[in-house]
Biopython code that builds the backbone (N, CA, C, O; Angstrom):
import numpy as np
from Bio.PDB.StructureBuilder import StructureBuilder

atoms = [
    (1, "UNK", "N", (-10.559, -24.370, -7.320)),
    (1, "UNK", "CA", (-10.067, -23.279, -6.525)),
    (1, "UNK", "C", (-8.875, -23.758, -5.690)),
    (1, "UNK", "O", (-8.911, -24.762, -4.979)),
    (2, "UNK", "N", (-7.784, -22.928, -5.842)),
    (2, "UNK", "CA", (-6.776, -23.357, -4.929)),
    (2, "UNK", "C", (-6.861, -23.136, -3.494)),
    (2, "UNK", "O", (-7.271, -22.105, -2.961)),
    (3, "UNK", "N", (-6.400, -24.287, -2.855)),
    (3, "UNK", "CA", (-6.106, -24.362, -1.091)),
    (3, "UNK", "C", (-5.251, -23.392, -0.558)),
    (3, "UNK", "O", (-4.100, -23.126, -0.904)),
    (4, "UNK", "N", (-5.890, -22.925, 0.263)),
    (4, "UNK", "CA", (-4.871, -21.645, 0.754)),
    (4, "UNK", "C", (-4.288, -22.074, 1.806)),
    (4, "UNK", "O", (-4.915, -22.637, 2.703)),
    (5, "UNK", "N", (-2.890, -21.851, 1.844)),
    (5, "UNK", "CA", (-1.908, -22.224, 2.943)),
    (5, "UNK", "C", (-2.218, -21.487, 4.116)),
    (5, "UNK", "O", (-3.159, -20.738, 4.381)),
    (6, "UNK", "N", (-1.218, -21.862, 4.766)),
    (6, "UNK", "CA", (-1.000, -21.203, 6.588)),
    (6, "UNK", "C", (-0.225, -20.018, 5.935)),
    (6, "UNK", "O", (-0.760, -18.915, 5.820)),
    (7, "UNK", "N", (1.010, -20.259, 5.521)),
    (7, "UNK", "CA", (1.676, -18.900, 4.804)),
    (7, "UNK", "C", (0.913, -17.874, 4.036)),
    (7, "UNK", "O", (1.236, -16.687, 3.974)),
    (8, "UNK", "N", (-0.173, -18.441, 3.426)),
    (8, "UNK", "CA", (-0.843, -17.438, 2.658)),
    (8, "UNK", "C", (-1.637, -16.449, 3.425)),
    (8, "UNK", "O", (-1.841, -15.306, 3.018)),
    (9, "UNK", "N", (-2.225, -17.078, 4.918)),
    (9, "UNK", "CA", (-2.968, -16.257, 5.685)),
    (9, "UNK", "C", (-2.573, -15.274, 6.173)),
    (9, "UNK", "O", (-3.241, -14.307, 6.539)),
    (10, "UNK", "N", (-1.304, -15.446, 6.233)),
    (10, "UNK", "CA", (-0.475, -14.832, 7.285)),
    (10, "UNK", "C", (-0.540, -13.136, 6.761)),
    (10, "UNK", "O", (-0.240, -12.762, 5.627)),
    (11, "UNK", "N", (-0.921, -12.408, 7.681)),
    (11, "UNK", "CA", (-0.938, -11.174, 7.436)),
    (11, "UNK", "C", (0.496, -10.457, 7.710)),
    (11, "UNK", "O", (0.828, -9.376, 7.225)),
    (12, "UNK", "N", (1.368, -11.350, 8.673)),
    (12, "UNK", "CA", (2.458, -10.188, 8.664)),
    (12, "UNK", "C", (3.793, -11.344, 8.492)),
    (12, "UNK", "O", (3.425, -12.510, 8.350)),
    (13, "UNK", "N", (5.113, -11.122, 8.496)),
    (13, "UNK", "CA", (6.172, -12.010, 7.867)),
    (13, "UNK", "C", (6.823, -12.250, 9.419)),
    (13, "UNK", "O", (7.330, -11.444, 10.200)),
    (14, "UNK", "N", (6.584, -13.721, 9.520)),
    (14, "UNK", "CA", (7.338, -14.760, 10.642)),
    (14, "UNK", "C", (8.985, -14.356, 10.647)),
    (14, "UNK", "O", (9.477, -14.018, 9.570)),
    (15, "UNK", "N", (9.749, -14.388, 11.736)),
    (15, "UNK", "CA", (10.624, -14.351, 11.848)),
    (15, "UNK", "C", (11.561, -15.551, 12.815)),
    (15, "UNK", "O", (10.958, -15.728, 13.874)),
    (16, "UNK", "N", (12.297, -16.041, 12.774)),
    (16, "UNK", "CA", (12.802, -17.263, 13.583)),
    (16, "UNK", "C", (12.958, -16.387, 14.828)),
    (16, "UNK", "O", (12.988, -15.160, 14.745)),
    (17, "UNK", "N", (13.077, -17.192, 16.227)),
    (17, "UNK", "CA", (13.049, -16.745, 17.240)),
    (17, "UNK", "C", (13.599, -18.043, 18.274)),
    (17, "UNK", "O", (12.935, -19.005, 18.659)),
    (18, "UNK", "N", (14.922, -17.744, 18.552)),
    (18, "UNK", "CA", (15.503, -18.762, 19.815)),
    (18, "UNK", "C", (16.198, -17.938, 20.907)),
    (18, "UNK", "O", (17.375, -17.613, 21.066)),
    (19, "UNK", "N", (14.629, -17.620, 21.885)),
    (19, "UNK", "CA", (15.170, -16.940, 22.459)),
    (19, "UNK", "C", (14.223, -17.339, 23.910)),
    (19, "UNK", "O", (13.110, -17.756, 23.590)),
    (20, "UNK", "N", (14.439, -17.292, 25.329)),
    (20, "UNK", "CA", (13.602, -17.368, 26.436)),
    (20, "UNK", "C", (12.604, -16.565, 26.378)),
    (20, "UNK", "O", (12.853, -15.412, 26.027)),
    (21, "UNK", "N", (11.299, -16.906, 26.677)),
    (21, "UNK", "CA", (10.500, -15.743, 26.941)),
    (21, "UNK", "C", (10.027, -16.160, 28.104)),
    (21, "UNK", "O", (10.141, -17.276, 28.610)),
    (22, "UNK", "N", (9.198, -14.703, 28.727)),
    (22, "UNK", "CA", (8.840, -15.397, 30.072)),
    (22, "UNK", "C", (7.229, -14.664, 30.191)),
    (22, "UNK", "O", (7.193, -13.437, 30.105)),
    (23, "UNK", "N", (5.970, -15.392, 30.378)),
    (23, "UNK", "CA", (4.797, -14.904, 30.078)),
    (23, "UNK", "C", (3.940, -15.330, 31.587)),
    (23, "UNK", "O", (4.035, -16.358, 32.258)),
    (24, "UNK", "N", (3.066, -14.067, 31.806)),
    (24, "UNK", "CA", (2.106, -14.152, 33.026)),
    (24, "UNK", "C", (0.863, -14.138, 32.217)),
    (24, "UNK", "O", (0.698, -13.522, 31.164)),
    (25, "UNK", "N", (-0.144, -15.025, 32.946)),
    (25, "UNK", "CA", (-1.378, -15.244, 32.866)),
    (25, "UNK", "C", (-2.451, -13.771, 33.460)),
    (25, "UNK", "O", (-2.381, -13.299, 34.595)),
    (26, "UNK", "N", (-3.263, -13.341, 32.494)),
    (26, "UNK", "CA", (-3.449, -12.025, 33.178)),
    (26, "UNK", "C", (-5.185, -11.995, 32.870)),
    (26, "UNK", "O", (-5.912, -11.033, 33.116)),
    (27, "UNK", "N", (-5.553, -13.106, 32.362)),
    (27, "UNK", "CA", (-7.069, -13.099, 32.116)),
    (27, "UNK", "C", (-7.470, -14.312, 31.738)),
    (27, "UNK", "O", (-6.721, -14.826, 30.907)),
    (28, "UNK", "N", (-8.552, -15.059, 32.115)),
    (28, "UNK", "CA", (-9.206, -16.697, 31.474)),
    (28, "UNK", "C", (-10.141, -16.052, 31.104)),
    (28, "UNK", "O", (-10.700, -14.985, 31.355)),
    (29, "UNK", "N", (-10.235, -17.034, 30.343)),
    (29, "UNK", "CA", (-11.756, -17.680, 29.607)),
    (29, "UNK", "C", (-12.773, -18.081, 30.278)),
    (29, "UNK", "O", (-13.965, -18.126, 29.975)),
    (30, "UNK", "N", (-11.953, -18.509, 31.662)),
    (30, "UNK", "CA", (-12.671, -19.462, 31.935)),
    (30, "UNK", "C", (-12.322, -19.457, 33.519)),
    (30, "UNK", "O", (-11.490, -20.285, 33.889)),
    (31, "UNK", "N", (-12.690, -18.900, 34.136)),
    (31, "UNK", "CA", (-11.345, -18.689, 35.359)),
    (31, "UNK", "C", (-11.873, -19.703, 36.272)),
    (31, "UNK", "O", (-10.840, -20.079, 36.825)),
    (32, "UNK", "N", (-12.905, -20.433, 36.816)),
    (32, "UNK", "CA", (-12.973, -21.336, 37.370)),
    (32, "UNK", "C", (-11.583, -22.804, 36.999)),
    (32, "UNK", "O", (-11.108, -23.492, 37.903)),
    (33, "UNK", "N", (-11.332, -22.903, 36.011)),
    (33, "UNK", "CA", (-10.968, -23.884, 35.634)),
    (33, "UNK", "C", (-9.394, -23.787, 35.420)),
    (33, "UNK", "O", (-8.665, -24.756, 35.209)),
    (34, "UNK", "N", (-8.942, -22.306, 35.520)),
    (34, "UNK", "CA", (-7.177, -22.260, 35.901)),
    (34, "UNK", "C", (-7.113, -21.089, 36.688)),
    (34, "UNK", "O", (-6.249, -20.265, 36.391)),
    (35, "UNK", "N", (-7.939, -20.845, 37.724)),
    (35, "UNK", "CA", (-7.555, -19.820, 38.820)),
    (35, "UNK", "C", (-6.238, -19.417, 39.300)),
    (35, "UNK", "O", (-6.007, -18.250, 39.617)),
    (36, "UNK", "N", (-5.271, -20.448, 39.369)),
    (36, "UNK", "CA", (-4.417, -20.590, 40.372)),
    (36, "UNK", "C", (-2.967, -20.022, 39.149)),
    (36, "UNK", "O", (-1.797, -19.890, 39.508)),
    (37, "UNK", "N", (-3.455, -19.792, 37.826)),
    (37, "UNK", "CA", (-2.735, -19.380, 37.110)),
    (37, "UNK", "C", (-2.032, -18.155, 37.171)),
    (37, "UNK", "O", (-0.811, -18.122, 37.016)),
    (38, "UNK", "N", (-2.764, -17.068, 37.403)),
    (38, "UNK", "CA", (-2.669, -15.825, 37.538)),
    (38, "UNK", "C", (-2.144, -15.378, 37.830)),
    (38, "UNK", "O", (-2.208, -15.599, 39.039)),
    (39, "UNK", "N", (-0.928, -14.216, 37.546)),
    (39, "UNK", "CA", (-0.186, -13.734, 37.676)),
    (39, "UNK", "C", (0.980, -14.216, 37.965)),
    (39, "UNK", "O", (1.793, -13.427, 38.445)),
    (40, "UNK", "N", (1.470, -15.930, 37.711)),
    (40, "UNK", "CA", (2.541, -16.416, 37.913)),
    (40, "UNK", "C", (3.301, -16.747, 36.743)),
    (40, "UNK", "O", (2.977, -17.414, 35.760)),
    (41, "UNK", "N", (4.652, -16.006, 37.104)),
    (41, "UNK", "CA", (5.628, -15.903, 35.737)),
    (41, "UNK", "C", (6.109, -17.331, 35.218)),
    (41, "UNK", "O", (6.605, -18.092, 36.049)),
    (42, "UNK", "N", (6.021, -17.632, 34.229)),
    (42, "UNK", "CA", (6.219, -18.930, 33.645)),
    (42, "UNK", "C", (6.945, -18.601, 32.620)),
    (42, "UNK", "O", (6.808, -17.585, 31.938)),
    (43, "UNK", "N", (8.412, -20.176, 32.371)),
    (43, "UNK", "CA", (9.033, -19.844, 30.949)),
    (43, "UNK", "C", (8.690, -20.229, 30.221)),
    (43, "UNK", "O", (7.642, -20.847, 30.406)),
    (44, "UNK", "N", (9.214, -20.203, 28.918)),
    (44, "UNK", "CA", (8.670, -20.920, 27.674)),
    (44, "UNK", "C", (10.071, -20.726, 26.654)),
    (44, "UNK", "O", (11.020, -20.064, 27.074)),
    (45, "UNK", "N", (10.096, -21.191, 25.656)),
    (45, "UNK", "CA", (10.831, -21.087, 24.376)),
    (45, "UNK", "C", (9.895, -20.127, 23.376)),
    (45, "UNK", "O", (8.676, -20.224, 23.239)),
    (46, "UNK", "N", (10.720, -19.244, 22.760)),
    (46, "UNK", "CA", (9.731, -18.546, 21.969)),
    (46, "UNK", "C", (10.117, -19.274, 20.792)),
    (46, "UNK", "O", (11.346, -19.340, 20.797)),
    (47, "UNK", "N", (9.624, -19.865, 19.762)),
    (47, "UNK", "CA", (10.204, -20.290, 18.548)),
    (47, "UNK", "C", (9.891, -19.268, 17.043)),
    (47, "UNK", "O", (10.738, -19.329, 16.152)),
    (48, "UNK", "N", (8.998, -18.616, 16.902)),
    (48, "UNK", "CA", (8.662, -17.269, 15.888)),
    (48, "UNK", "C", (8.010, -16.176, 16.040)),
    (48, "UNK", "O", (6.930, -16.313, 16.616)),
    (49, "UNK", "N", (8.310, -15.064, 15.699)),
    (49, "UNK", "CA", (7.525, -14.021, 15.710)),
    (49, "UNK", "C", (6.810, -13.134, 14.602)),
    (49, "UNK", "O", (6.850, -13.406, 13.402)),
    (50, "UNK", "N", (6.357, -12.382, 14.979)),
    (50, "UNK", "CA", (6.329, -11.073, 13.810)),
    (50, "UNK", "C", (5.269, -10.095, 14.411)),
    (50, "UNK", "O", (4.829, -10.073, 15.560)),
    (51, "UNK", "N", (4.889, -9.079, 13.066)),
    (51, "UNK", "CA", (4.122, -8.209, 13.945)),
    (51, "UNK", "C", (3.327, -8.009, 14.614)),
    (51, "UNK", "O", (3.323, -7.139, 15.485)),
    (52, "UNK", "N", (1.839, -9.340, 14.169)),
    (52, "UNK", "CA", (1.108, -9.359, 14.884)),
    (52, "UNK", "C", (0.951, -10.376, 16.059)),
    (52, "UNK", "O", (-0.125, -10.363, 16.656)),
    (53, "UNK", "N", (2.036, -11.361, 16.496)),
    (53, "UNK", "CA", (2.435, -12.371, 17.155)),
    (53, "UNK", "C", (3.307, -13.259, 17.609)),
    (53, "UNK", "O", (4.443, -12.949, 17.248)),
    (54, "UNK", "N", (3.273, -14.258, 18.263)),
    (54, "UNK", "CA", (4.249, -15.373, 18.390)),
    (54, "UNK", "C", (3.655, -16.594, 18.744)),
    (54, "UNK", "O", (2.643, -16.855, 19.395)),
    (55, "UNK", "N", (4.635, -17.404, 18.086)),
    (55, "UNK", "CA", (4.585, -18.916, 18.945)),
    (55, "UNK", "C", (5.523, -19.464, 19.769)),
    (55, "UNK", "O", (6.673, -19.680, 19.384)),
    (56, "UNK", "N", (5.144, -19.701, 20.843)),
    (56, "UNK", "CA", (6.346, -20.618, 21.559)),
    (56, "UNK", "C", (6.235, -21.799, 22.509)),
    (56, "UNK", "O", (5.164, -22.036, 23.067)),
    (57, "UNK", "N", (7.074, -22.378, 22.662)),
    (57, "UNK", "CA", (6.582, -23.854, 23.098)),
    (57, "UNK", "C", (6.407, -23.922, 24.851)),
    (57, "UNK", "O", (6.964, -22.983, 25.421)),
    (58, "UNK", "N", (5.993, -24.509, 25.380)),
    (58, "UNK", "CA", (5.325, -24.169, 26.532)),
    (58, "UNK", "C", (4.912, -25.246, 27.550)),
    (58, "UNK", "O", (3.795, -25.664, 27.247)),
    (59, "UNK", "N", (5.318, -25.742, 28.451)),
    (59, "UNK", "CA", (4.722, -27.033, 29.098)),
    (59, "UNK", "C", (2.945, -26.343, 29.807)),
    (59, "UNK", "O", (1.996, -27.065, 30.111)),
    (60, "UNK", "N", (2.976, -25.148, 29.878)),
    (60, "UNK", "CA", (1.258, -25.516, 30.596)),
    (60, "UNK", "C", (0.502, -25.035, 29.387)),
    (60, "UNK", "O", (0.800, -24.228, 28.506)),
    (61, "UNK", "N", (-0.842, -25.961, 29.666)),
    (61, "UNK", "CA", (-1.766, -25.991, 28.496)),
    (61, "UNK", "C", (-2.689, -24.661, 29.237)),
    (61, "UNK", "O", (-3.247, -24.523, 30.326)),
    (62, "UNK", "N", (-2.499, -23.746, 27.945)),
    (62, "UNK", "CA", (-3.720, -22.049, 28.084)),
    (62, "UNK", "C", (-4.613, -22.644, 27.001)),
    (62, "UNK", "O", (-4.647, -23.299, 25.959)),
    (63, "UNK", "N", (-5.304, -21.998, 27.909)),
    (63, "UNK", "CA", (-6.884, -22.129, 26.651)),
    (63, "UNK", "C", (-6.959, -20.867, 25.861)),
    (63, "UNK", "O", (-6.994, -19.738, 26.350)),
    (64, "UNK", "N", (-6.980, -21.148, 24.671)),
    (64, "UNK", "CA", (-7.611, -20.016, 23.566)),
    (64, "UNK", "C", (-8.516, -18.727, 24.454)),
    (64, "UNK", "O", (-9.369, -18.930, 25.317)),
    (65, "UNK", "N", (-8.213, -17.878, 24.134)),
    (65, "UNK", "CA", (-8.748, -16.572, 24.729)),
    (65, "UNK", "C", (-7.977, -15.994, 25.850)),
    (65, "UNK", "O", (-7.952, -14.781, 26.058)),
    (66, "UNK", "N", (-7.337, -16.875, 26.586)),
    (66, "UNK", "CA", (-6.664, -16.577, 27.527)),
    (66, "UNK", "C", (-5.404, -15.344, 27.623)),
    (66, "UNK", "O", (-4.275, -15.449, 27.145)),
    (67, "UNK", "N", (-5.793, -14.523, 28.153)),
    (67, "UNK", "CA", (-4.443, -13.060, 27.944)),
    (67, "UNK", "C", (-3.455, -12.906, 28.942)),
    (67, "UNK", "O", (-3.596, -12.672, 30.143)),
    (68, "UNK", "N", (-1.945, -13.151, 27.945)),
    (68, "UNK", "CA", (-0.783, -13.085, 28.878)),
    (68, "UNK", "C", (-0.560, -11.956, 28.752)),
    (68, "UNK", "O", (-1.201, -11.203, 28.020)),
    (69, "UNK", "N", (0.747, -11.532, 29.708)),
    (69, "UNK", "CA", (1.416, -10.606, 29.001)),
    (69, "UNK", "C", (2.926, -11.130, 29.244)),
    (69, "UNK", "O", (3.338, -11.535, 30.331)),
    (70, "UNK", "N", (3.720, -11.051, 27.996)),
    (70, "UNK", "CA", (5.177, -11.587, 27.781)),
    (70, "UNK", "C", (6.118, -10.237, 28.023)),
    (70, "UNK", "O", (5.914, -9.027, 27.932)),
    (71, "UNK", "N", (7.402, -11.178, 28.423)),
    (71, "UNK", "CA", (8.193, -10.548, 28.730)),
    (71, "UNK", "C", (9.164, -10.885, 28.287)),
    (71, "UNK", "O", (9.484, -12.000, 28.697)),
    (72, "UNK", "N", (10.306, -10.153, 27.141)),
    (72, "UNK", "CA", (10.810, -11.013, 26.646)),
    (72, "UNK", "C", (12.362, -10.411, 26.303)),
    (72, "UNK", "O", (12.133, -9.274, 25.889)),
    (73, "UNK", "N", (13.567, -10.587, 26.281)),
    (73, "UNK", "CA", (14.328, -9.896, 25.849)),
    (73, "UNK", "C", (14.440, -8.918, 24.214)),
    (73, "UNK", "O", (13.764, -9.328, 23.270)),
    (74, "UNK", "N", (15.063, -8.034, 24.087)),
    (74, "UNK", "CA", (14.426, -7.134, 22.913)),
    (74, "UNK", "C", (15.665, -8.436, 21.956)),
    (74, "UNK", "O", (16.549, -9.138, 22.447)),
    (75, "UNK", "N", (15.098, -8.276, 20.123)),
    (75, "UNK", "CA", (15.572, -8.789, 19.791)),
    (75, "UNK", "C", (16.232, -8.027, 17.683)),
    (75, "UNK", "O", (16.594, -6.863, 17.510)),
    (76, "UNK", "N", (16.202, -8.600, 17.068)),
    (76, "UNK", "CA", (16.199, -7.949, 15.886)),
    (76, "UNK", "C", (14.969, -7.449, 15.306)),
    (76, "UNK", "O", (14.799, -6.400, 14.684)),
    (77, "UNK", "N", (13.668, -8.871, 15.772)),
    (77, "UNK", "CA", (12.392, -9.066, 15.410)),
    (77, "UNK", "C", (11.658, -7.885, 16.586)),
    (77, "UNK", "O", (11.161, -6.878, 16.083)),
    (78, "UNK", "N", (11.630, -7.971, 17.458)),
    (78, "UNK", "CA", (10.896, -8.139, 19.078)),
    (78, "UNK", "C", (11.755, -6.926, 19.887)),
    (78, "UNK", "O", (12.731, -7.056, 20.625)),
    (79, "UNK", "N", (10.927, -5.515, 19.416)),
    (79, "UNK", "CA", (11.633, -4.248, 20.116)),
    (79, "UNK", "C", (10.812, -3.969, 21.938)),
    (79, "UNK", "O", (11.522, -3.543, 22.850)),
    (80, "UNK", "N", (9.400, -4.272, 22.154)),
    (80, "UNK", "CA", (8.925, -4.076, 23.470)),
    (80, "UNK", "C", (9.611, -5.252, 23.856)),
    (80, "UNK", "O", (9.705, -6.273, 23.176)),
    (81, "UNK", "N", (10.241, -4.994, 25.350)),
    (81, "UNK", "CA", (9.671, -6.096, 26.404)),
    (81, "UNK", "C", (8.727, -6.805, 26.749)),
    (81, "UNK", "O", (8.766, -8.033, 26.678)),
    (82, "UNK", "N", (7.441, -5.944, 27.303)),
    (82, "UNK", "CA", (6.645, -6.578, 27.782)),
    (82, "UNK", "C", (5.424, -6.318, 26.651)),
    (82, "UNK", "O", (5.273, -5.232, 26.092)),
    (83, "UNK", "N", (4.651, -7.396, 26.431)),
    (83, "UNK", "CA", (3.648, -7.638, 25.175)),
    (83, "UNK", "C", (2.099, -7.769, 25.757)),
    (83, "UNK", "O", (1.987, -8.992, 25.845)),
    (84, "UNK", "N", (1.328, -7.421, 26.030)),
    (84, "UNK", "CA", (0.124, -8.023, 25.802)),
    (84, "UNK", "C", (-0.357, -9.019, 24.733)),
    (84, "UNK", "O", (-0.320, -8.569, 23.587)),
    (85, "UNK", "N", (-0.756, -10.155, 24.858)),
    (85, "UNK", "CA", (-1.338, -10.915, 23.673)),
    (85, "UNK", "C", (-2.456, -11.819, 24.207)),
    (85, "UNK", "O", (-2.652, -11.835, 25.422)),
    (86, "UNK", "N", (-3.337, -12.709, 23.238)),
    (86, "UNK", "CA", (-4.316, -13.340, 23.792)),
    (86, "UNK", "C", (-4.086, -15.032, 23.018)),
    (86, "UNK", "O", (-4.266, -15.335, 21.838)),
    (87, "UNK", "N", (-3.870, -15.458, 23.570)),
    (87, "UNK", "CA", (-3.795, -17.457, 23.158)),
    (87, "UNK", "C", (-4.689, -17.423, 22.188)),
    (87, "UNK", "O", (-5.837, -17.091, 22.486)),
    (88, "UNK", "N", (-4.334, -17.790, 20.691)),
    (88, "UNK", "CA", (-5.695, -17.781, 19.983)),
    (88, "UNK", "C", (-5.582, -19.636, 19.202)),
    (88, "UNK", "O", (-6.390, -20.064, 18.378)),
    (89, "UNK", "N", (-4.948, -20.053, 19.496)),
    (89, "UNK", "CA", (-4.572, -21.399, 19.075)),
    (89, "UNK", "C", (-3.233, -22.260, 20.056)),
    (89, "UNK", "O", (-2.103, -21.772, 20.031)),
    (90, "UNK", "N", (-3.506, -23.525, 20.868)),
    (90, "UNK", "CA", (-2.638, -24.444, 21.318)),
    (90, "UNK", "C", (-2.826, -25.734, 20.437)),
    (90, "UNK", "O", (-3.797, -26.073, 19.762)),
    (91, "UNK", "N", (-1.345, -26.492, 20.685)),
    (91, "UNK", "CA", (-1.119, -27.473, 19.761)),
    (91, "UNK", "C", (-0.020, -28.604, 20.747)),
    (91, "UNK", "O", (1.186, -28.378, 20.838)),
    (92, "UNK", "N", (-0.657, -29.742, 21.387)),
    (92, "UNK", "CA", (-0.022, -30.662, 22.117)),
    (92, "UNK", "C", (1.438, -31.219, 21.293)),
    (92, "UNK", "O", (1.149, -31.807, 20.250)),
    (93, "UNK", "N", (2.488, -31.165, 21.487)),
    (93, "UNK", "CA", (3.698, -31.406, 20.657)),
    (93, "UNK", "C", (4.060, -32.451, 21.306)),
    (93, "UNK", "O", (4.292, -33.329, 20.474)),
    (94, "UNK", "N", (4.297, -32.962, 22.733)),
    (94, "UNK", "CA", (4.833, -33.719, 23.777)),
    (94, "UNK", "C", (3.583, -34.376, 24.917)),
    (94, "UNK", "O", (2.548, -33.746, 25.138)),
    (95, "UNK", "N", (3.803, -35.356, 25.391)),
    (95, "UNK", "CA", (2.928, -35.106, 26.902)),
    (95, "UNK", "C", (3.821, -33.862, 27.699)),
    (95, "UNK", "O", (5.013, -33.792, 27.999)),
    (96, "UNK", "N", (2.884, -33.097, 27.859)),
    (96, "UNK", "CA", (3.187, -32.233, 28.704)),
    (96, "UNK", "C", (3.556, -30.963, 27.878)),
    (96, "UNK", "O", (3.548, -29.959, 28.590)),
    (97, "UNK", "N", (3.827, -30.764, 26.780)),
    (97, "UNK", "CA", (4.493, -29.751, 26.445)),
    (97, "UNK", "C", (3.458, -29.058, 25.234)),
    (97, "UNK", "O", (2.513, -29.684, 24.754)),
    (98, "UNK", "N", (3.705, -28.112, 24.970)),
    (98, "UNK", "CA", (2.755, -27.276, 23.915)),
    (98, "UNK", "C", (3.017, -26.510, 22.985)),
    (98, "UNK", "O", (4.143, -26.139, 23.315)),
    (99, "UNK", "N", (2.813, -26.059, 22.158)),
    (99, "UNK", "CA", (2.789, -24.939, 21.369)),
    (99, "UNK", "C", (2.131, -23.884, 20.757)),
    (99, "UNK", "O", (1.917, -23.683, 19.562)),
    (100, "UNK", "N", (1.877, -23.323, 21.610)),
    (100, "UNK", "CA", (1.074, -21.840, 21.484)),
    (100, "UNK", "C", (1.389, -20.496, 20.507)),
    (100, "UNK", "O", (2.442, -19.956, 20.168)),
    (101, "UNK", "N", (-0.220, -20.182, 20.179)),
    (101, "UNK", "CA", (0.216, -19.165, 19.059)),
    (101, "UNK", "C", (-0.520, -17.882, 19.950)),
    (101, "UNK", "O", (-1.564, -17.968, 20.597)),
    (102, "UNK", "N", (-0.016, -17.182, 19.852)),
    (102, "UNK", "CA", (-0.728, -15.492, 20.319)),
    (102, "UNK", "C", (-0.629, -14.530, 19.402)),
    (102, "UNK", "O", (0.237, -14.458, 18.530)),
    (103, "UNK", "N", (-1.743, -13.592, 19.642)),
    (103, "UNK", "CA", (-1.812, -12.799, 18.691)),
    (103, "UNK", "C", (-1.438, -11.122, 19.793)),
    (103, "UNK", "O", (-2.302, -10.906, 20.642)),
    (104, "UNK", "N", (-0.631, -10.418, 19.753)),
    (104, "UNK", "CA", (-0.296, -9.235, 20.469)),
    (104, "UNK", "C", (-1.782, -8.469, 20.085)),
    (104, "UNK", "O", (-2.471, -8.378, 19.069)),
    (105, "UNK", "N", (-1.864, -8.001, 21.409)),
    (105, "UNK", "CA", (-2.946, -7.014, 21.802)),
    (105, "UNK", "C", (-2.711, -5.532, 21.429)),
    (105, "UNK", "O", (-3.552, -4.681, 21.720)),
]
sb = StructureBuilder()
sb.init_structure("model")
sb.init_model(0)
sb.init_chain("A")
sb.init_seg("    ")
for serial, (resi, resn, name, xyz) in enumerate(atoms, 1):
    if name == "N":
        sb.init_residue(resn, " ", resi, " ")
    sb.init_atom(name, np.array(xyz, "f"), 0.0, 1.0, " ", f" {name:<3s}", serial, name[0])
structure = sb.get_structure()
């Protein structure tokens, strides 16, 4: 049986993305453990999108489940501003730095 890729899962078509985004923390998992997160606007690099999401690179580590909402300039890909989405995968790239996938709400 063949191995199914990351591309193969993909339900909707990635688009490149070099653009600022800027995302607030609007719900934990876990809220004892990043309280102080909440509601403070943070940047990031967005690096891809599409319909049902994005990734972008990020110096603070969100935990999976965690719901931002982004804010982002409109783009070719990326017609709302502001997005609801929920962290459904982080990926350490740097000390300190990250790469987060969200899935829009």
């Amino acid at each position: 049986m063949k191995k199914q890729t990351e591309r193969d899962r993909r339900k909707h078509t990635r688009y490149s993305l070099n653009a600022s985004v800027n995302y607030k923390v609007r719900s934990l998992p876990s809220p004892r453990k990043m309280i102080r997160l909440l509601d403070t606007m943070r940047r990031a690099k967005g690096k891809d999108v599409s319909k049902g999401g994005m990734r972008f690179t990020s110096t603070q580590l969100l935990l999976p489940g965690t719901v931002i909402e982004l804010a982002a300039p409109p783009s070719e890909h990326l017609q709302s501003r502001k997005l609801k989405a929920r962290v459904v995968w982080i990926r350490e790239v740097a000390p300190d730095k990250y790469q987060v996938g969200v899935k829009f709400a």
